[in-house]
Kinemage of the C-alpha trace (Angstrom):
@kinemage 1
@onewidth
@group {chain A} dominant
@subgroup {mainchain}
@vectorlist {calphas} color= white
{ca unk a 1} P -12.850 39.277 -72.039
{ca unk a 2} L -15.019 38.766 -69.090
{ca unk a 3} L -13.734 35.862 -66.698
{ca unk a 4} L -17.397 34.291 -66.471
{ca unk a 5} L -17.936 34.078 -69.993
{ca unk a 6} L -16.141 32.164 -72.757
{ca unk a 7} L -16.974 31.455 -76.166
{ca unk a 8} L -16.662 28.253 -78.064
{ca unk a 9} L -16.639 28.464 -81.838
{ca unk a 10} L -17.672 25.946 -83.314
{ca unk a 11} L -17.261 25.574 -87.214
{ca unk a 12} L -19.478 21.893 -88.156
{ca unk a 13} L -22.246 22.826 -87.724
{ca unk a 14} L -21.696 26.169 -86.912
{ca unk a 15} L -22.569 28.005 -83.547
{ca unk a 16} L -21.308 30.029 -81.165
{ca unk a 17} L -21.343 28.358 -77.903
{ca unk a 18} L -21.339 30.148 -74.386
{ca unk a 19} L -19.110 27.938 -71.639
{ca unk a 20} L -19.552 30.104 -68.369
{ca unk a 21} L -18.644 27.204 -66.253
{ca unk a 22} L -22.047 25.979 -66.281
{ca unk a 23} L -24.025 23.833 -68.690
{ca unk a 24} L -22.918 25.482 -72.252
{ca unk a 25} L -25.273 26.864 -74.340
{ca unk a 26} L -25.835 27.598 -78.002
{ca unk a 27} L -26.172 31.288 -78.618
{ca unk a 28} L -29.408 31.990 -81.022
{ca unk a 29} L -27.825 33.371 -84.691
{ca unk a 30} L -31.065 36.275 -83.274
{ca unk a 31} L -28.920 37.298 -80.410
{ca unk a 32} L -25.632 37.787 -82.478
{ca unk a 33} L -27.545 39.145 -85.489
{ca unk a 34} L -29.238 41.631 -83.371
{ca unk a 35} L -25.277 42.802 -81.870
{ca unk a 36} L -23.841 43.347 -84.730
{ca unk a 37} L -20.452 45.368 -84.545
{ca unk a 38} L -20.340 46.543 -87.917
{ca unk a 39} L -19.637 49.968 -88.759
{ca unk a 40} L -22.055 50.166 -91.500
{ca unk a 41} L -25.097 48.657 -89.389
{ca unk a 42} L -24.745 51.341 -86.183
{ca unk a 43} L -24.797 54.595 -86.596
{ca unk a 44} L -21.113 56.012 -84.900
{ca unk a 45} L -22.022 58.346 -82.207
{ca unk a 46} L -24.706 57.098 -80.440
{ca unk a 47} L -24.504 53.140 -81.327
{ca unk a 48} L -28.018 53.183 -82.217
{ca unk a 49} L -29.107 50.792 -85.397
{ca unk a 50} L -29.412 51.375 -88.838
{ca unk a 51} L -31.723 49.145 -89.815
{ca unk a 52} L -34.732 47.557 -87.791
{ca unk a 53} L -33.734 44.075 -85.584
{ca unk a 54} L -37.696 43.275 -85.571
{ca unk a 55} L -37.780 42.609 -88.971
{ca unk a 56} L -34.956 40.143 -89.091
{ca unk a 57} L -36.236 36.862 -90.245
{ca unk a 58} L -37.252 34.671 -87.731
{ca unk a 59} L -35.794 31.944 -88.959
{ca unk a 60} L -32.331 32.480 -89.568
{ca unk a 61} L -29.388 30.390 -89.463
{ca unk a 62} L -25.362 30.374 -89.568
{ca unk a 63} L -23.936 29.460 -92.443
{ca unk a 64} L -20.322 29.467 -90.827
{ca unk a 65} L -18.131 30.488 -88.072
{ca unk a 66} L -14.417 30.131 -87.396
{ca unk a 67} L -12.225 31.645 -85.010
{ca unk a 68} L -9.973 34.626 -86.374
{ca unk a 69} L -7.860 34.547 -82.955
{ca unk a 70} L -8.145 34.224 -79.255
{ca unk a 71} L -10.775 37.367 -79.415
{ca unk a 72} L -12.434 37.488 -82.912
{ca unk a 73} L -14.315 34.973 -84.708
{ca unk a 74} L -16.041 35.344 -88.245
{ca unk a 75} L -19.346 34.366 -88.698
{ca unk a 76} L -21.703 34.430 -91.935
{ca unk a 77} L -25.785 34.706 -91.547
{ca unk a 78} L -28.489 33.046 -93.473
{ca unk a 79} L -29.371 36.769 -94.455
{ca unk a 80} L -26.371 37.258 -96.712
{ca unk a 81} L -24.557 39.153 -93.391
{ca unk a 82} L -20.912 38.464 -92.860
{ca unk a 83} L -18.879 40.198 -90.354
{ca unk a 84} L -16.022 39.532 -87.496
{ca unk a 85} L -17.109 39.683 -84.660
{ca unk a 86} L -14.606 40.932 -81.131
{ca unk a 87} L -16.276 38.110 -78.609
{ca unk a 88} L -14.922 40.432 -76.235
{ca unk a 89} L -17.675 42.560 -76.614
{ca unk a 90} L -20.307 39.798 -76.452
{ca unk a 91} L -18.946 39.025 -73.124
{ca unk a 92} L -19.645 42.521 -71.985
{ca unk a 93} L -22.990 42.208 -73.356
{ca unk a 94} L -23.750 39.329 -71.373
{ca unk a 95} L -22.641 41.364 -68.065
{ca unk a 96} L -24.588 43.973 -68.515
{ca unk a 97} L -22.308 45.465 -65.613
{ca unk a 98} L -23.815 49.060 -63.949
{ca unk a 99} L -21.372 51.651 -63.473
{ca unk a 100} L -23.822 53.338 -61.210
{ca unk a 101} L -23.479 52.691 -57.261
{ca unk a 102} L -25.872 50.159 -55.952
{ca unk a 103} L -27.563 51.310 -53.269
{ca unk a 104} L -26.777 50.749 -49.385
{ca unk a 105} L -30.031 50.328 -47.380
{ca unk a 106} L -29.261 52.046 -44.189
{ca unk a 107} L -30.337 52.748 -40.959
{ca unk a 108} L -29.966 55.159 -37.785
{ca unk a 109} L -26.776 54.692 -37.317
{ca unk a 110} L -25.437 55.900 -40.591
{ca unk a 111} L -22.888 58.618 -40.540
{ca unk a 112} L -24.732 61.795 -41.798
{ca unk a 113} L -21.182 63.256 -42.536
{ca unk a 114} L -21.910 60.891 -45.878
{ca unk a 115} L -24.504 63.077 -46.898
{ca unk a 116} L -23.501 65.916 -46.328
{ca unk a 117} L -22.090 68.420 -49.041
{ca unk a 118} L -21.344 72.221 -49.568
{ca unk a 119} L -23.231 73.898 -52.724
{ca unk a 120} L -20.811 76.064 -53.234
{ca unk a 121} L -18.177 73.317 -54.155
{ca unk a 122} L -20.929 71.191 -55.961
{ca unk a 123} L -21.244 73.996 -58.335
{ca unk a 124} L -17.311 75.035 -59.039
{ca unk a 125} L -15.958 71.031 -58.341
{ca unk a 126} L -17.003 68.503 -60.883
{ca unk a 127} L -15.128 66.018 -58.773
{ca unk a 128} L -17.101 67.135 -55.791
{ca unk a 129} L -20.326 67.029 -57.722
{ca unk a 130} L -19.686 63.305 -58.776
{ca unk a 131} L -19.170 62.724 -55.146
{ca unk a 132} L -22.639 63.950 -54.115
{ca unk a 133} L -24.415 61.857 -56.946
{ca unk a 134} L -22.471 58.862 -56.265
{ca unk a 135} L -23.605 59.721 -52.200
{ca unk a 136} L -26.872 60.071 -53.832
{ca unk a 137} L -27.647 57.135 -55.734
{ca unk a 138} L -25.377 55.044 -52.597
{ca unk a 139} L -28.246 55.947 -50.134
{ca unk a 140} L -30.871 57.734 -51.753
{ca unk a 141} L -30.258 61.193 -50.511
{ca unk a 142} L -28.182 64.461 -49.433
{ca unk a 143} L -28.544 67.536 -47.277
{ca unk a 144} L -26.950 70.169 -49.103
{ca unk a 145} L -25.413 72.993 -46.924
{ca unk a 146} L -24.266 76.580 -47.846
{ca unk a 147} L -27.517 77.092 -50.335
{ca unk a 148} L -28.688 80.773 -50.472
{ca unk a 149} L -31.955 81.354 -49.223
{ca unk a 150} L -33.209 84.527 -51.963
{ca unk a 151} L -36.648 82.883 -53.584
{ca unk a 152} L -36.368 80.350 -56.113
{ca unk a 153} L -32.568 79.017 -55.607
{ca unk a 154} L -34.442 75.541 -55.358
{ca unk a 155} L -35.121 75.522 -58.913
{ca unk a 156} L -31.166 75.925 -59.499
{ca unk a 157} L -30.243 73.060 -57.036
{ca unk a 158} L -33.108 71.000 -58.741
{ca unk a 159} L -31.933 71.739 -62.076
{ca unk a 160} L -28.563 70.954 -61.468
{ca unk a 161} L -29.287 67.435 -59.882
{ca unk a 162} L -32.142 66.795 -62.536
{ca unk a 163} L -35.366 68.098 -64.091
{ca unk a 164} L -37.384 70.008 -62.710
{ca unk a 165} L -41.116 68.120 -62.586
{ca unk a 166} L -44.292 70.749 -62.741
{ca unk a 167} L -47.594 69.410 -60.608
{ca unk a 168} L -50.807 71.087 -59.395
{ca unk a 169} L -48.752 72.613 -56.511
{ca unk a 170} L -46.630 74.470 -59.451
{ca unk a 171} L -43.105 74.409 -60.230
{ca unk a 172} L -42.232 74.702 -56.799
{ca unk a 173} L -44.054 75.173 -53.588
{ca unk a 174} L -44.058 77.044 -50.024
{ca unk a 175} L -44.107 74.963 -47.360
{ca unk a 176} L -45.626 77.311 -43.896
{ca unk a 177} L -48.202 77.460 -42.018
{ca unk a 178} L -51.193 78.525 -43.424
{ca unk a 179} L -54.375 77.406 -42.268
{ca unk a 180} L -56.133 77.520 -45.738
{ca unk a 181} L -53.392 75.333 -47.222
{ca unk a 182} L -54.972 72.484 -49.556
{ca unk a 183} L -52.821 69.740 -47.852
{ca unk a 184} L -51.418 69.044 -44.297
{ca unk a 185} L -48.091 69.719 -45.203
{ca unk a 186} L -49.224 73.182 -44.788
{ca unk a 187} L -50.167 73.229 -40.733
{ca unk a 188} L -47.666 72.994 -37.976
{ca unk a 189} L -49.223 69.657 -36.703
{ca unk a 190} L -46.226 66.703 -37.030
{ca unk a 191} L -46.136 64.703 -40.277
{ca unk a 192} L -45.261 61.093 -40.101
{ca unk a 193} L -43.396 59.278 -41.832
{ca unk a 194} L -44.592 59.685 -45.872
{ca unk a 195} L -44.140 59.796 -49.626
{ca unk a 196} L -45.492 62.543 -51.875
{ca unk a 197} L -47.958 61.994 -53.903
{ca unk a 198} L -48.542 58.069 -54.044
{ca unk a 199} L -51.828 59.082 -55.986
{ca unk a 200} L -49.953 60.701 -59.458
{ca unk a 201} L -48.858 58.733 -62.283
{ca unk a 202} L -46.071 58.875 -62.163
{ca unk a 203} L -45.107 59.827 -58.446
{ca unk a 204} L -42.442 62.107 -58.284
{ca unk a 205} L -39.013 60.146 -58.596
{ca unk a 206} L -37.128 63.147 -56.386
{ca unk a 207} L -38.267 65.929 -53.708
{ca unk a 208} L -36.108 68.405 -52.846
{ca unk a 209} L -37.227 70.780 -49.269
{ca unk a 210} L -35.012 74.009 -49.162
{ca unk a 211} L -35.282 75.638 -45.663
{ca unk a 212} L -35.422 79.227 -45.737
{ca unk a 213} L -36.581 80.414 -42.358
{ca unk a 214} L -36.147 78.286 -39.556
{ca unk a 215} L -37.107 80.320 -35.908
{ca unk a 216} L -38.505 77.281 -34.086
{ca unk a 217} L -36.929 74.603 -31.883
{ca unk a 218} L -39.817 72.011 -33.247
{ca unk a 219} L -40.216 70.639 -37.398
{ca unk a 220} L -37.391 68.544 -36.828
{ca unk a 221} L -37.025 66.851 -40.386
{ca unk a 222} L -37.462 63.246 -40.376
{ca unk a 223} L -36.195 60.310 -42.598
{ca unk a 224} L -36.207 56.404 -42.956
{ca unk a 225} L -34.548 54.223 -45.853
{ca unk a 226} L -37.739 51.974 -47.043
{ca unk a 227} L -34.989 49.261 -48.174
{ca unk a 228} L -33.874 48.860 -45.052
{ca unk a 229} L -37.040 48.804 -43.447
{ca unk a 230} L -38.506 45.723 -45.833
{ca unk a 231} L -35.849 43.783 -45.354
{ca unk a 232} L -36.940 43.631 -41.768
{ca unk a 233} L -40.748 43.559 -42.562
{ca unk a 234} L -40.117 40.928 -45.057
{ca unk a 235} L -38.113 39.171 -42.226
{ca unk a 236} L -40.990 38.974 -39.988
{ca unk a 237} L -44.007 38.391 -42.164
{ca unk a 238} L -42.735 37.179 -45.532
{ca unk a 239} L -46.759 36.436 -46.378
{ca unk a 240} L -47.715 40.373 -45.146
{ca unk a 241} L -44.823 41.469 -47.217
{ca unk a 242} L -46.055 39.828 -50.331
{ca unk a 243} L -49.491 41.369 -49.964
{ca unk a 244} L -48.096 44.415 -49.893
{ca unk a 245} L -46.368 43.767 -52.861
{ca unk a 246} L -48.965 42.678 -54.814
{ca unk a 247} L -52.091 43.890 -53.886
{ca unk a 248} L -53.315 47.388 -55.357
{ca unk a 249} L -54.343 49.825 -53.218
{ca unk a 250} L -56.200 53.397 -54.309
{ca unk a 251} L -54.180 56.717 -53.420
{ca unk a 252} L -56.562 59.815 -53.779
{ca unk a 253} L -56.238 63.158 -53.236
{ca unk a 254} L -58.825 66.063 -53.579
{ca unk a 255} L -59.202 69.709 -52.747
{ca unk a 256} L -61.404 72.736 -54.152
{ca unk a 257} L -59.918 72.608 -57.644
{ca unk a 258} L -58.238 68.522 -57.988
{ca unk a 259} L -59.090 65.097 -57.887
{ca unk a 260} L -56.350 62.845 -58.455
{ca unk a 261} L -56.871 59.256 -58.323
{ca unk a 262} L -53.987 55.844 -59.225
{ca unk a 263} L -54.060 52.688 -57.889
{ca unk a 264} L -50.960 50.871 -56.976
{ca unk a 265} L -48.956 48.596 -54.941
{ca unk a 266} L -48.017 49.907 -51.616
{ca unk a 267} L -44.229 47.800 -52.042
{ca unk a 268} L -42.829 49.032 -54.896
{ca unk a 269} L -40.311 46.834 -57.202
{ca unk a 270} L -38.102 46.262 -60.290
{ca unk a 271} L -38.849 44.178 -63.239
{ca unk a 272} L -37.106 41.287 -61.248
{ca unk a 273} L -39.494 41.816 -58.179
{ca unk a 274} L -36.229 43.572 -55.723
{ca unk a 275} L -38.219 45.874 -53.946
{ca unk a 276} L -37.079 49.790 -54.585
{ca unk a 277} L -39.235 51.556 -52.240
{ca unk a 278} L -42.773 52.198 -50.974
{ca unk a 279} L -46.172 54.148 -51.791
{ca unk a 280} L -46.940 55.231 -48.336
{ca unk a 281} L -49.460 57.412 -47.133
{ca unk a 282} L -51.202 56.687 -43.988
{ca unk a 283} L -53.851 59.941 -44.978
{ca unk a 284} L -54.319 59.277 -48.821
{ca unk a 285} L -54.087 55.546 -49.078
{ca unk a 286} L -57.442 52.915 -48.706
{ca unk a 287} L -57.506 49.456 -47.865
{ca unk a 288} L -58.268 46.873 -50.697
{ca unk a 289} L -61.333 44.843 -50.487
{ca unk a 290} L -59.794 41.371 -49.361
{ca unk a 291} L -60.873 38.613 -47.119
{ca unk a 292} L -61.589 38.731 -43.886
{ca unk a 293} L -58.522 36.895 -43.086
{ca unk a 294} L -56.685 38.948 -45.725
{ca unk a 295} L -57.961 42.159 -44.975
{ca unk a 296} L -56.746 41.686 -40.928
{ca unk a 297} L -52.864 40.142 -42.642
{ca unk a 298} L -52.450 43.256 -45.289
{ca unk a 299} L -53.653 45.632 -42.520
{ca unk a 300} L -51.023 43.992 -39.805
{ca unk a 301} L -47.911 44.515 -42.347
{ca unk a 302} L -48.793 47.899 -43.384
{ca unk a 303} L -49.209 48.774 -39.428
{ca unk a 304} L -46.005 47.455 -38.672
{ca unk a 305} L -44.147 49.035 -41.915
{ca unk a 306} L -45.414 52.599 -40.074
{ca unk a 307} L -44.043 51.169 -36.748
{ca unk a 308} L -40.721 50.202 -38.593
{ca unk a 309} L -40.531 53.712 -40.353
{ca unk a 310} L -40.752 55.440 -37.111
{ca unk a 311} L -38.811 53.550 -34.724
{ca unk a 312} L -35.657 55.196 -33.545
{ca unk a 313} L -33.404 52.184 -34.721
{ca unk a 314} L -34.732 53.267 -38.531
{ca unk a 315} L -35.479 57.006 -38.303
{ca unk a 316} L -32.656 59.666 -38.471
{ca unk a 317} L -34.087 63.352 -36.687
{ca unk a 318} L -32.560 66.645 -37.422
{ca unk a 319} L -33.233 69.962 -37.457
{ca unk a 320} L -32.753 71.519 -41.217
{ca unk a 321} L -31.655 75.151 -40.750
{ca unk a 322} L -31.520 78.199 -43.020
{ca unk a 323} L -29.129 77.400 -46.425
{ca unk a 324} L -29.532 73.717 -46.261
{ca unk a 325} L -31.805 71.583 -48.808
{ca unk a 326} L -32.643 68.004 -48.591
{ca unk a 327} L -32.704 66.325 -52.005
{ca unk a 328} L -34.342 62.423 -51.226
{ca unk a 329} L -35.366 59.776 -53.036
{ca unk a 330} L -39.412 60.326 -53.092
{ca unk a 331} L -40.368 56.516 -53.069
{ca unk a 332} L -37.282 54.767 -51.389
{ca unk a 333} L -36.483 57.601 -48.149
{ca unk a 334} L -39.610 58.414 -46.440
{ca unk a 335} L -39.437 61.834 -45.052
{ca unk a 336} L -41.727 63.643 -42.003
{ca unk a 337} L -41.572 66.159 -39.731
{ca unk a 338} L -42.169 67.014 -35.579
{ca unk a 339} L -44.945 69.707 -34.509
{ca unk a 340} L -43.815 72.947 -33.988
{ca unk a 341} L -45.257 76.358 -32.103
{ca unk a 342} L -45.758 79.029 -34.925
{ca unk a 343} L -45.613 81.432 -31.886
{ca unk a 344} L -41.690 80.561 -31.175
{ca unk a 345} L -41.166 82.224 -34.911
{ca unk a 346} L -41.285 81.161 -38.448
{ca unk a 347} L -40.982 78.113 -40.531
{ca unk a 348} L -40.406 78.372 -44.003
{ca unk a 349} L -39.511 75.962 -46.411
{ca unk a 350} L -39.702 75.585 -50.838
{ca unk a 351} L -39.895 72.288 -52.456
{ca unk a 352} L -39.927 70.729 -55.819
{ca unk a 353} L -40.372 67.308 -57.372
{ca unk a 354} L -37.398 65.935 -60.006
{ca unk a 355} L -37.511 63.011 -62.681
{ca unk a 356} L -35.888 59.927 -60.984
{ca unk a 357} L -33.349 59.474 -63.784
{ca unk a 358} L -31.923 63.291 -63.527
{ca unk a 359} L -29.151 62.221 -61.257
{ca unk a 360} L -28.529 59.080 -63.062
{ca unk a 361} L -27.905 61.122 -66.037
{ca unk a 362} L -25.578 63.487 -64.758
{ca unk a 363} L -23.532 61.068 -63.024
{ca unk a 364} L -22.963 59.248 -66.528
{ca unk a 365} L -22.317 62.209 -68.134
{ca unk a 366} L -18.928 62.660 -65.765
{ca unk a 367} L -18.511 59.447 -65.782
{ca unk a 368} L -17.761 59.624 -69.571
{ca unk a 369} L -16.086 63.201 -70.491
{ca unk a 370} L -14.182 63.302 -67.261
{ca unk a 371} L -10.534 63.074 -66.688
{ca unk a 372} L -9.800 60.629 -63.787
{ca unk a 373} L -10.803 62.342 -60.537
{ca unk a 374} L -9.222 61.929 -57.406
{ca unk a 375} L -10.548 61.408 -54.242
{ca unk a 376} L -12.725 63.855 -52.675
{ca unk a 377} L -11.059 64.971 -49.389
């Protein structure tokens, strides 16, 4: 049983009472209805319920509860349902513990060897694969190394890591210079500091950018951890911070054939307000009608989020050659590029978009039917 919860039973009148050390607290006869162990009321596979926890009556009651031993007590509802109950289990409900890796915000100085991983072994090593995920979902993303370059690989790499996500640009797209190109992704001029497509709904959770051709000594691939980068912003202008966490702003993009308009909050956050990453896009983004004195404060933090993205201390540079693919975290790790000179040579990259919980998933998955794996070397 978990050391930060214990259980009181309590048999006149009866309740279950939660003593974590703090003020103890009755557990509602809702809540233990509603996590019922039974084998008759979950279905055995997937744990799911047989019968429909909405519809229990609102108003009901124990009728008893006694402890069985040190980890079971039995306890009788108002709705006729009886059942022992392993208050083991309720502790782990009321832990809720991940077994995914948090993640690290990071900066310049992180050691890119971290990242790094070898296709090759990804696909024949599940221990090696886990590694990469766990690398992954630790910093939000990888540089794969060793992928072969023949057209279309990405959608392999993609749909090993995840699902592959289908947009306007298609299931995957080129990424060279072409001077007809319906975005500027598609020139050789330098890209700051950016996440894709702040104007869908939803924005790509994952982008992967597979380099195929690389005959230039420019493009040097850019990228900045967003976490990291707010906790400084939020440092130095906690009220700029909260504008940009709670003020919409409209994302659009257009060309011949497309419109695509959202509006959203250039912070983005969890359902407990932690921030998870950014909607940034200095060329699709608009500034909400605010205030004078507003306007100037919301303009200020989104200028110095930009100067934060780019600054050297924040911003790892490298050049991604021929067989390597970077698979990133589309709203936490802002990505960019340098200029380059088409007339050095080519520059050819593919990219796709994933679902944010593909690498989740798999990571679970060999989490559960795995053998213990040792460490990766």
């Amino acid at each position: 049983m978990s050391t930060h919860h214990a259980f009181v039973v309590r048999e006149q009148p009866p309740a279950i009472v939660l003593d974590d050390g703090e003020q103890p607290r009755e557990i509602s006869p809702l809540w233990l209805r509603e996590r019922t162990q039974a084998p008759d009321q979950l279905e055995p596979l997937t744990r799911q319920r047989l019968f429909d926890s909405h519809a229990i009556d609102a108003t009901l009651t124990l009728v008893s509860a006694f402890r069985v031993d040190e980890y079971h007590a039995a306890i009788a509802f108002s709705d006729g349902h009886r059942e022992t109950y392993d208050l083991r289990v309720l502790a782990d409900e009321l832990d809720d513990a991940t077994a995914f890796p948090a993640p690290e915000p990071w900066d310049a100085s992180l050691d890119q060897e971290r990242v790094r991983f070898d296709w090759r072994r990804v696909l024949e090593e599940p221990a090696y694969f886990r590694a990469s995920l766990e690398a992954y979902l630790h910093y939000g993303y990888l540089v794969l190394y060793g992928v072969p370059t023949d057209p279309e690989r990405i959608l392999q790499v993609g749909g090993h890591y995840g699902y592959v996500k289908e947009t306007n640009f298609g299931r995957y797209f080129e990424v060279y210079s072409r001077p007809s190109g319906n975005d500027l992704a598609y020139r050789s001029v330098a890209l700051g500091p950016h996440t894709d497509n702040p104007y869908r709904n939803p924005v790509p959770g994952i982008q992967l950018l597979h380099c195929l051709v690389n005959e230039t000594s420019g493009g040097l691939s850019t990228l900045a951890d967003s976490l990291k980068v707010l906790e400084q912003l939020r440092h130095e202008t906690p009220e700029g911070y909260e504008l940009l966490k709670t003020t919409s702003v409209r994302f659009r993009f257009i060309d011949a054939g497309t419109e695509l308009v959202t509006h959203r909050t250039m912070i983005q956050t969890d359902d407990d307000g932690h921030p998870t990453g950014v909607h940034y896009s200095p060329r699709l983004d608009a500034l909400p009608l605010l205030s004078e004195a507003q306007t100037r404060l919301f303009h200020r933090a989104r200028q110095r989020l930009g100067e934060l993205l780019t600054d050297p201390a924040y911003e790892v540079r490298f050049a991604l050659e021929a067989g390597e693919l970077m698979l990133f975290d589309n709203s936490r790790v802002l990505h960019g590029r340098t200029s380059y000179n088409t007339d050095e040579g080519h520059r050819h990259l593919q990219g796709c978009y994933l679902d944010t919980d593909g690498p989740r998933e798999r990571f679970a998955s060999l989490l559960k039917y795995r053998d213990p794996i040792e460490e990766v070397a």
